[in-house]
Backbone bond lengths (Angstrom), bond angles and torsions (degrees), N, CA, C in turn:
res aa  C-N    CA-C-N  psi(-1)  N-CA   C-N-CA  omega(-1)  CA-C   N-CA-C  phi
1 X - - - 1.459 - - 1.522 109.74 -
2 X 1.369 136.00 149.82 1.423 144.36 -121.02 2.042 90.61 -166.36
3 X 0.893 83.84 131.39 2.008 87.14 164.83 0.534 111.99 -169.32
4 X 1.488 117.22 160.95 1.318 132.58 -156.05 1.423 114.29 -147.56
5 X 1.584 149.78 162.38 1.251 143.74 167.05 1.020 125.04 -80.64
6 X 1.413 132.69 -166.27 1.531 144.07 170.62 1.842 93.40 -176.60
7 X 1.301 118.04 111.14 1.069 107.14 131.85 1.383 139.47 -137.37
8 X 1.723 136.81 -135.79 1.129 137.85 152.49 1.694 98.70 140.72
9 X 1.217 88.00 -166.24 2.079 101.81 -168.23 1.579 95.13 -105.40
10 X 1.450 110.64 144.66 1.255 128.21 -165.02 1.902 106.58 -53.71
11 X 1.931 95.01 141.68 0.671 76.12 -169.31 1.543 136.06 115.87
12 X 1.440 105.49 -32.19 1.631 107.46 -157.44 1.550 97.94 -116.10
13 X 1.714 108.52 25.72 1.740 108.80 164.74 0.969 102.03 95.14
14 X 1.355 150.91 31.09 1.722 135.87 -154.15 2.125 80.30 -107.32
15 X 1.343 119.57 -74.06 1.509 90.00 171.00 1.081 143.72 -28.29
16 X 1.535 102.87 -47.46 1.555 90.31 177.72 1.521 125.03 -66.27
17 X 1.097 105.61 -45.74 2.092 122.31 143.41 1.441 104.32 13.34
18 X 1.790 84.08 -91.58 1.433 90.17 177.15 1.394 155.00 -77.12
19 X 1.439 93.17 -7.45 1.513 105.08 177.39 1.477 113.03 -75.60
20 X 2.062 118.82 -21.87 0.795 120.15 164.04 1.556 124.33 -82.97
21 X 1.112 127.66 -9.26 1.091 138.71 155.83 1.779 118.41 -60.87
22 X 1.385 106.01 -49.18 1.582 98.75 -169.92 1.641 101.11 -87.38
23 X 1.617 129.76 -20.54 1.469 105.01 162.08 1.664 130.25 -58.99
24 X 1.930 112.27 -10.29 1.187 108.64 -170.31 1.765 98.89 -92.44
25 X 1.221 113.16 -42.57 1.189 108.27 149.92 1.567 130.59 -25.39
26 X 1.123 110.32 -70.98 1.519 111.07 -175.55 1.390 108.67 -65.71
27 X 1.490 142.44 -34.05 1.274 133.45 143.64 1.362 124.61 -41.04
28 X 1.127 143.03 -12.10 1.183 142.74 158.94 1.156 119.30 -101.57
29 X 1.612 121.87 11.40 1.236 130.63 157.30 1.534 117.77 87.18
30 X 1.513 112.43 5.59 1.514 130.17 -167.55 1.561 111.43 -80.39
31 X 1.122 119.48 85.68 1.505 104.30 147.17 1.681 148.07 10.65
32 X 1.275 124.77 56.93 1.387 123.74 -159.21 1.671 109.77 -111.44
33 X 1.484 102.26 153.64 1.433 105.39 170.41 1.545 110.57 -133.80
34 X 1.510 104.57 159.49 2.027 96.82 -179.54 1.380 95.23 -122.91
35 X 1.520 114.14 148.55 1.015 121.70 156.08 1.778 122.39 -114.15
36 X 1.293 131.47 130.53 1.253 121.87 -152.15 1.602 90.27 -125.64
37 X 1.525 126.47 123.74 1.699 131.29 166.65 1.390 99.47 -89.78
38 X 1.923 128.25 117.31 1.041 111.15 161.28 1.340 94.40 -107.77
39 X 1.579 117.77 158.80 1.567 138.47 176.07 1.631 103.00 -80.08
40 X 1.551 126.75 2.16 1.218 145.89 141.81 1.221 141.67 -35.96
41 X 1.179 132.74 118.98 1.406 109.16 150.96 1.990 129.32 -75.14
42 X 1.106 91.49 93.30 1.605 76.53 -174.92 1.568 115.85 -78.93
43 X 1.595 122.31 113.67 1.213 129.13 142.10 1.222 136.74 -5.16
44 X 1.535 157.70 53.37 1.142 132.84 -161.13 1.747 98.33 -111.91
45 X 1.319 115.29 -49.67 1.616 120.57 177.89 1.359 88.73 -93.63
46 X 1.706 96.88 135.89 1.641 100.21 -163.55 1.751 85.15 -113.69
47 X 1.022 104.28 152.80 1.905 111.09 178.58 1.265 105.88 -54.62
48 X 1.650 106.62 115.24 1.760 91.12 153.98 1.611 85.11 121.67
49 X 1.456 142.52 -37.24 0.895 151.81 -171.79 1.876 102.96 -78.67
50 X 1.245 95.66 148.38 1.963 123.33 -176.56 1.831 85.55 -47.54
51 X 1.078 134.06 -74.86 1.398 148.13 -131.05 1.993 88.04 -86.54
52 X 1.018 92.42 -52.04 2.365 92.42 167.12 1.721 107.16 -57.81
53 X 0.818 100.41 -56.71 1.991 95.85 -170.68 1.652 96.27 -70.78
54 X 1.250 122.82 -41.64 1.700 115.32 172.29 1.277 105.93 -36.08
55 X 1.902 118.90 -71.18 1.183 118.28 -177.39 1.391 138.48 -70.36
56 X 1.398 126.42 6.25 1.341 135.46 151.95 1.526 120.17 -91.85
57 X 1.368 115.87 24.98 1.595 113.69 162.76 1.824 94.24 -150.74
58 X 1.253 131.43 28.31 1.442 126.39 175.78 1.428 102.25 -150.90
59 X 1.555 110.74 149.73 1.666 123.08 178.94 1.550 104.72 -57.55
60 X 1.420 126.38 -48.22 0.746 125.48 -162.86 1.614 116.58 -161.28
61 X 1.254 114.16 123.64 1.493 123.31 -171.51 1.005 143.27 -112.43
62 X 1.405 154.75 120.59 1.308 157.25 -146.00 1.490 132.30 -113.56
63 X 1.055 131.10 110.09 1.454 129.46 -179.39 1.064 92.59 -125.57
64 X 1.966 107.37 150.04 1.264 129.00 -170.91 1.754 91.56 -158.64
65 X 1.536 98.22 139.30 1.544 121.28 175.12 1.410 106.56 -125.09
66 X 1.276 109.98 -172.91 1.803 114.13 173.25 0.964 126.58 -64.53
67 X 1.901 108.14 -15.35 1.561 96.62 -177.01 1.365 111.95 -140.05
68 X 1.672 118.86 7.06 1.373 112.11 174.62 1.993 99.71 -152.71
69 X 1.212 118.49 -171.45 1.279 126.63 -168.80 1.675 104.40 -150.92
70 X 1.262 110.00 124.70 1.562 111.71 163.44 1.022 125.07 -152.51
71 X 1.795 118.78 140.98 0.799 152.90 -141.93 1.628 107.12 -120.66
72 X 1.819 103.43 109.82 1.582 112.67 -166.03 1.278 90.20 -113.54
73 X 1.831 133.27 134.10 0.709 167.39 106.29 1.825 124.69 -61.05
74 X 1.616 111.60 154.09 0.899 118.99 168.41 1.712 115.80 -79.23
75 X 1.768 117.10 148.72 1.164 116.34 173.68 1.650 125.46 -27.38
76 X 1.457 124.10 116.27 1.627 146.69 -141.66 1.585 95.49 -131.04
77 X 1.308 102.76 116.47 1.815 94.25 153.31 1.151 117.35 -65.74
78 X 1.456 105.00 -154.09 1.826 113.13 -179.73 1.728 92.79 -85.35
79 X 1.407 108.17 -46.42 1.311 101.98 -154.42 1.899 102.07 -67.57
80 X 1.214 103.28 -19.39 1.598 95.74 -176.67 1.299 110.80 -74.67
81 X 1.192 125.20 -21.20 1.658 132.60 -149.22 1.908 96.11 -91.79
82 X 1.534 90.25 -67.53 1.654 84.67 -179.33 1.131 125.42 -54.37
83 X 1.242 145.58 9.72 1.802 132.94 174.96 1.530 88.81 -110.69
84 X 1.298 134.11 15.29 1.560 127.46 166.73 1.296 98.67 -109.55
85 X 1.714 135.00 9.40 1.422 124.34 150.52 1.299 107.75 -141.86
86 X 1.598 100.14 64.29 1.642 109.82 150.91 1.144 122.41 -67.50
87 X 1.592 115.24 -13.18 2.030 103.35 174.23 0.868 118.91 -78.90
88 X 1.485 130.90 3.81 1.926 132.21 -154.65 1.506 79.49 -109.45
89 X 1.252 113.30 155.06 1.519 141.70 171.47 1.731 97.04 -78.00
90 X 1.527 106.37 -64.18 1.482 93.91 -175.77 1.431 102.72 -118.07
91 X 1.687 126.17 166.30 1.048 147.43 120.55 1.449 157.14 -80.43
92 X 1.061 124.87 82.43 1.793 127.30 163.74 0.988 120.96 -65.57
93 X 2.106 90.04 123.69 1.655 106.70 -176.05 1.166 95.44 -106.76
94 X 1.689 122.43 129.89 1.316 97.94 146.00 1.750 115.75 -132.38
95 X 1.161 96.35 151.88 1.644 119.42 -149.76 1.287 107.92 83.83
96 X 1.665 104.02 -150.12 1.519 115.17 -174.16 1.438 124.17 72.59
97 X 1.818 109.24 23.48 1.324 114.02 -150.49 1.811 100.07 -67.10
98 X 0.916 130.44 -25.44 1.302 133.07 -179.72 1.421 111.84 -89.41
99 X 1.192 120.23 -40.95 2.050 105.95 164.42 2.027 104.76 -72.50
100 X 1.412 124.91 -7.47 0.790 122.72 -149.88 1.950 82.93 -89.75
101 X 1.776 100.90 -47.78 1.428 103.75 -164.49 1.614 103.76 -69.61
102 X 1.502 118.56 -40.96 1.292 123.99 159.59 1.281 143.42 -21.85
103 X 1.950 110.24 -32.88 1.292 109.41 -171.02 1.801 85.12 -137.62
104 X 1.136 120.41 21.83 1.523 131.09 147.50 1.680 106.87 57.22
105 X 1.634 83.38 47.66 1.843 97.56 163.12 1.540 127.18 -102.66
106 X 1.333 104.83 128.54 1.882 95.18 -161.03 1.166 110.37 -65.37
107 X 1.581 123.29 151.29 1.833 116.73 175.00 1.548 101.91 -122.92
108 X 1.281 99.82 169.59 1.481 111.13 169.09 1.542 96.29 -103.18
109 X 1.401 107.62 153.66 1.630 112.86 -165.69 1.398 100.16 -123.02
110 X 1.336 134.83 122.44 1.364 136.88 -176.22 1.385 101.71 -124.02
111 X 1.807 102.16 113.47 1.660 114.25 -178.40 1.685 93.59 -117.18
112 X 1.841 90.96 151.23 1.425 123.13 -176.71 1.196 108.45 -97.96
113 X 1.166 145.57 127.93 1.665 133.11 -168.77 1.309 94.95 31.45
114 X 1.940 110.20 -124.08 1.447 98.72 -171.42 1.650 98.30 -116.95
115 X 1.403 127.24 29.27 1.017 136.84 161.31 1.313 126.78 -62.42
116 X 1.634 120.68 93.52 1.619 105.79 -161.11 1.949 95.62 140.28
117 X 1.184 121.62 -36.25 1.313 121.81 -134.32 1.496 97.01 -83.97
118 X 1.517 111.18 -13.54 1.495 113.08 -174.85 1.630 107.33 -86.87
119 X 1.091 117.57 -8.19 1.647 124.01 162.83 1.701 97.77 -56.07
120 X 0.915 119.27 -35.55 1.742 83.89 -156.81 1.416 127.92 -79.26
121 X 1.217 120.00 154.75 1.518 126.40 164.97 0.786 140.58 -147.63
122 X 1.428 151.37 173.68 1.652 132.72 174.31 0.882 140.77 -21.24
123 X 1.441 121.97 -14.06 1.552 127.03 -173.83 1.650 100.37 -125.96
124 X 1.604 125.22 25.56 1.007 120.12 160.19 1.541 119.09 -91.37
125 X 1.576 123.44 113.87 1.145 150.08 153.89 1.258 108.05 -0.02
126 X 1.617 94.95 -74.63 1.648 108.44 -157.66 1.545 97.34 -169.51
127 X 1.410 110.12 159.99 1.601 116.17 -166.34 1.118 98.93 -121.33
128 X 1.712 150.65 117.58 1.671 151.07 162.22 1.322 111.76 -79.54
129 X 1.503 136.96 135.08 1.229 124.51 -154.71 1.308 82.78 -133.99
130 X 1.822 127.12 123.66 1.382 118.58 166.68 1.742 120.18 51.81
131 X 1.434 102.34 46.24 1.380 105.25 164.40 1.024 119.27 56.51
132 X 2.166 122.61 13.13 1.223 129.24 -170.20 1.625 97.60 -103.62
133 X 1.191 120.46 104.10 1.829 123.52 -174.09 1.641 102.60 -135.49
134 X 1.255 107.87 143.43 1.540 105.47 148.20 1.404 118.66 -105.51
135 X 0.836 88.16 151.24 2.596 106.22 -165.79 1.539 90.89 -62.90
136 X 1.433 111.37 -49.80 1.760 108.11 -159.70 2.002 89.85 -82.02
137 X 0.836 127.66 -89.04 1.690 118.96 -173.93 1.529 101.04 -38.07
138 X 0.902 150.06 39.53 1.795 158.28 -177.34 1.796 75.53 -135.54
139 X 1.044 111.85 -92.31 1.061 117.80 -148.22 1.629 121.03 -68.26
140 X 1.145 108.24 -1.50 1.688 129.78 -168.58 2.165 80.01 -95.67
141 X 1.014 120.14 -51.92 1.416 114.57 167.26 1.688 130.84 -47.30
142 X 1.314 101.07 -48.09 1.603 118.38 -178.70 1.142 110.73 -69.10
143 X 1.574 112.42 -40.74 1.678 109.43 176.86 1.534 107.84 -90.11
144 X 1.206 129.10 21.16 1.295 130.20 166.31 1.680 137.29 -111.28
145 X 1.659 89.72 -48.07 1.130 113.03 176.81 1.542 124.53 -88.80
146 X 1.749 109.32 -16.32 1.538 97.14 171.05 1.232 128.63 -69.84
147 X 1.199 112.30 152.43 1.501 128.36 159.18 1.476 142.85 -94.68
148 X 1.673 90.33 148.37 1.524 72.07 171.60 1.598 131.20 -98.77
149 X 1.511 134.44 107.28 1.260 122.13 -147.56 1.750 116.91 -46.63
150 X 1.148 93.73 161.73 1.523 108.60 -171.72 1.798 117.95 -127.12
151 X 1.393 89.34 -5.42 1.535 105.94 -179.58 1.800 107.31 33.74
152 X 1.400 116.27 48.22 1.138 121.50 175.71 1.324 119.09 79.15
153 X 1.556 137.88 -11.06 1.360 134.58 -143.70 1.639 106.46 -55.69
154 X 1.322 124.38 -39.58 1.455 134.26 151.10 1.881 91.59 81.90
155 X 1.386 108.64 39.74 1.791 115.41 -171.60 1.791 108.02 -70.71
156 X 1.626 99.69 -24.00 1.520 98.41 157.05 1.367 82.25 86.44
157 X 1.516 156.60 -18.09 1.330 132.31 -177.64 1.160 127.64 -69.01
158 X 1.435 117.92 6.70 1.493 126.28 157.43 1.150 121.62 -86.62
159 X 1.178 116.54 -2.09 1.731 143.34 -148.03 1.593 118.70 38.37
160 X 1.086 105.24 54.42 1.569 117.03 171.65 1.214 116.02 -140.22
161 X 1.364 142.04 -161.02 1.325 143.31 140.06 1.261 108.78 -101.73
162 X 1.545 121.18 178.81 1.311 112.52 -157.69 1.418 112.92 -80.74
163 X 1.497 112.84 -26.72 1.600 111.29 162.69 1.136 147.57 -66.69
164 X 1.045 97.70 -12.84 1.873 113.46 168.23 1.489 93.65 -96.01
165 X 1.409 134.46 -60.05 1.218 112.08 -178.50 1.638 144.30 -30.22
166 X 1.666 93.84 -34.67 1.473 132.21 173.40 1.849 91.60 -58.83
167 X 1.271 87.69 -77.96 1.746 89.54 -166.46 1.158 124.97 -59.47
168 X 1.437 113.25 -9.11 1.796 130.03 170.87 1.737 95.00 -69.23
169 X 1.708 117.72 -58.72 1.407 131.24 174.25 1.631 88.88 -14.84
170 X 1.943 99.27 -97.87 1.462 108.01 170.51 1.014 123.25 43.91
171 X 1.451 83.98 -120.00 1.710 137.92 170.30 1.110 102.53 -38.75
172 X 1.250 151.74 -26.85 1.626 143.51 -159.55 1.667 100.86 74.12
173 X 0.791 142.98 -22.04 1.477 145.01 -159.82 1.898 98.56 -50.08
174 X 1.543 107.14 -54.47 1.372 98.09 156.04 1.254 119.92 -153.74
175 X 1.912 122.44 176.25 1.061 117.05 -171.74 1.632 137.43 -91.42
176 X 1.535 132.10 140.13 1.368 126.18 179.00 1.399 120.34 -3.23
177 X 1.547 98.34 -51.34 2.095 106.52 -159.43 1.551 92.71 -94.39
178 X 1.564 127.73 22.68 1.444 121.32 170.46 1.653 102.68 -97.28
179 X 1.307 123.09 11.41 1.122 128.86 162.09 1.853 128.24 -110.61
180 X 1.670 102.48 126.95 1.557 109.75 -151.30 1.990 96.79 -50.29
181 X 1.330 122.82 -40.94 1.361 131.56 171.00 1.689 101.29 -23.67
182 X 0.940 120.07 -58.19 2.067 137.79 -158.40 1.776 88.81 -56.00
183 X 1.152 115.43 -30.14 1.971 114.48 -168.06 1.555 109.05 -41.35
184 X 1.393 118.00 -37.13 1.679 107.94 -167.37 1.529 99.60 100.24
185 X 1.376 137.48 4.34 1.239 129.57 178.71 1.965 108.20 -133.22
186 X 0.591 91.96 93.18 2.092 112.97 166.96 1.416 109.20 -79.99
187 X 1.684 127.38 102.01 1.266 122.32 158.21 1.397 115.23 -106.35
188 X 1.066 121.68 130.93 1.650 143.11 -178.66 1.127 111.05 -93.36
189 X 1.302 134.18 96.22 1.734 123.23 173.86 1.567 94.30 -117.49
190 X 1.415 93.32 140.43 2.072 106.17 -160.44 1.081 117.87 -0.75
191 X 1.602 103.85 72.15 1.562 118.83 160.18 1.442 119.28 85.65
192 X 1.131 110.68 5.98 1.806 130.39 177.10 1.042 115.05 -118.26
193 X 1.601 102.20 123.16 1.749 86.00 -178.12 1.846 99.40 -101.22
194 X 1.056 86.80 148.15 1.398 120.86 -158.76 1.808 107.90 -93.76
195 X 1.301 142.25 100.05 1.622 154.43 -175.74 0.981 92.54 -47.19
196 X 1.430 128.83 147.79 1.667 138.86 138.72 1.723 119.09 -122.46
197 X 1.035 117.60 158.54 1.530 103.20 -158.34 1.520 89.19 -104.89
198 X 1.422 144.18 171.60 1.479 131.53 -151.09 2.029 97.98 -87.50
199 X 0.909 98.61 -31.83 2.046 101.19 162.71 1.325 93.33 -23.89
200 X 1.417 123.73 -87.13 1.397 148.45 -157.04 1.437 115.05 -38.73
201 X 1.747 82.12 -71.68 1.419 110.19 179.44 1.683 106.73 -44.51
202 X 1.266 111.51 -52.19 1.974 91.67 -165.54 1.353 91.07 -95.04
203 X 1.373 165.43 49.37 1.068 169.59 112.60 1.794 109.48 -41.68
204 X 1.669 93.05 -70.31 1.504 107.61 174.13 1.809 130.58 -70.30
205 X 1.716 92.42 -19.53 1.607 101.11 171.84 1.371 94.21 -79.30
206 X 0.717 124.29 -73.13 2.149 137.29 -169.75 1.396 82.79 -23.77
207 X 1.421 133.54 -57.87 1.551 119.34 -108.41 1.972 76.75 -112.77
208 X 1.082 141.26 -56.18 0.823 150.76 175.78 1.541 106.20 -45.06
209 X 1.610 131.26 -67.31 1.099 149.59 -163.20 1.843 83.39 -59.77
210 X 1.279 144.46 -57.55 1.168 138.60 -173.61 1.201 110.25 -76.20
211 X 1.105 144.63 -9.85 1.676 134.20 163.14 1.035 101.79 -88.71
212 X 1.522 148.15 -60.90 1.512 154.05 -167.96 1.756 103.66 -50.52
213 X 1.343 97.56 -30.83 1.539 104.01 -161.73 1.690 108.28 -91.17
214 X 1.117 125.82 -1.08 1.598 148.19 166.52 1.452 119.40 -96.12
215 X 1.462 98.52 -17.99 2.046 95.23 172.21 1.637 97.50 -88.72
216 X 1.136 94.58 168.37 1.765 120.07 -152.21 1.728 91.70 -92.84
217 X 1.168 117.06 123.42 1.469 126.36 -175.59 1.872 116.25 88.72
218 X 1.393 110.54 -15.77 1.010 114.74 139.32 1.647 174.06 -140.35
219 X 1.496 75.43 89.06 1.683 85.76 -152.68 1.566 96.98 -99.93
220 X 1.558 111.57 151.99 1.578 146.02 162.32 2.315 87.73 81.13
221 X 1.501 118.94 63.09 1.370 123.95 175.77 1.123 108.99 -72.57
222 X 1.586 89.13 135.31 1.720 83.99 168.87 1.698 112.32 -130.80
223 X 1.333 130.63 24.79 0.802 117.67 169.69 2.147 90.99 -139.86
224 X 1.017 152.09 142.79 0.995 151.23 128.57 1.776 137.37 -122.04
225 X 2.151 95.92 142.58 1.071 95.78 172.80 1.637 114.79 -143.54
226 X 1.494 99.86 151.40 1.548 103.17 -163.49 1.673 85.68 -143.68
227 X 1.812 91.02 122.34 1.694 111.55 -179.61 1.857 92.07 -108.73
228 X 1.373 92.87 134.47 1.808 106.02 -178.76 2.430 95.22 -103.50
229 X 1.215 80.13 134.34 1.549 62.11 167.06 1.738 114.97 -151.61
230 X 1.327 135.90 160.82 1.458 114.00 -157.50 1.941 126.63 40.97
231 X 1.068 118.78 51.49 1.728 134.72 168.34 1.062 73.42 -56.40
């Protein structure tokens, strides 16, 4: 999984941004998810309703209709939210500019006149000025510059920490998959995810991907996960 930012001051096109962003996506057949921060309270379980009293005595609660499904949780940072859409290829953030700079994910910065312009910093992508963008250099960025988060691990096997690595991203200096995270293998040991250097890493993809891929219903995987609990 790969993400990327969106921000700026209301107003200054960041939806439309992205909505044009995730149709080019979905033409290329990519897997995407959005995440949206409103400074809102948004309403969805209204007081008093089956699906509100569910979620004041359960972790987590579920309603489903004929044509969509949602999933109520209690208030989530950034960092909690994204490892609950590790199956999407990509992610769109928009807002979160401070968990965004925090866990050293690059954004695209969308300024209004010059309202906006004090957002930027090293790990800005690219700057949109007045809703003036092109779709293909938008998107020649997104498929370049995302990342895959690292929630800080700072394991140094790129020989950086994760913030300079980010700003190396940037800069071109180097690329996304020059970080050990990019492998396709995420291990979690009590709630930490834990670095592997790419040795490791395709040892346990290989080795896994060929046992999983011999049980009956699942053969040729392409996404796997296996939670250990009480060792």
């Amino acid at each position: 999984m790969r993400v990327i930012g969106v921000i700026g001051p209301k107003k200054s096109g960041k939806t439309t941004l992205i909505c044009d962003i995730l149709k080019r996506l979905k033409e290329m057949n990519i897997n995407v998810a959005t995440i949206k921060h409103s400074t809102h309270d948004v309403k969805v379980d209204r007081e008093g309703t089956d699906s509100y009293k569910f979620k004041q005595c359960s972790n987590v609660s579920v309603i489903a209709d004929n044509n969509k499904t949602a999933f109520f949780y209690d208030k989530m940072d950034l960092c909690d939210i994204l490892p609950k859409l590790n199956n999407n290829d990509f992610v769109i953030v928009e807002g979160f500019k401070e968990q965004l700079k925090e866990l050293n994910i690059p954004k695209i910065l969308m300024v209004k006149e010059d309202e906006g312009s004090e957002l930027w910093d090293s790990q800005t992508v690219m700057v949109i000025k007045d809703y003036n963008y092109n779709i293909d250099e938008v998107m020649e960025k997104v498929l370049e510059k995302s990342i895959v988060p690292t929630y800080n691990l700072n394991c140094g096997h790129c020989g950086y920490n994760c913030k300079i690595f980010v700003e190396k991203v940037v800069s071109g200096e180097l690329k996304w998959n020059q970080c050990v995270a990019s492998s396709g293998v995420e291990m979690v040991v009590n709630g930490k995810t834990i670095p592997m250097n790419p040795f490791v890493s395709d040892i346990i993809k290989n080795t896994l991907k060929g046992i999983v891929g011999s049980l009956k219903g699942a053969d040729n995987p392409k996404t796997i996960s296996i939670n250990i609990k009480d060792i």
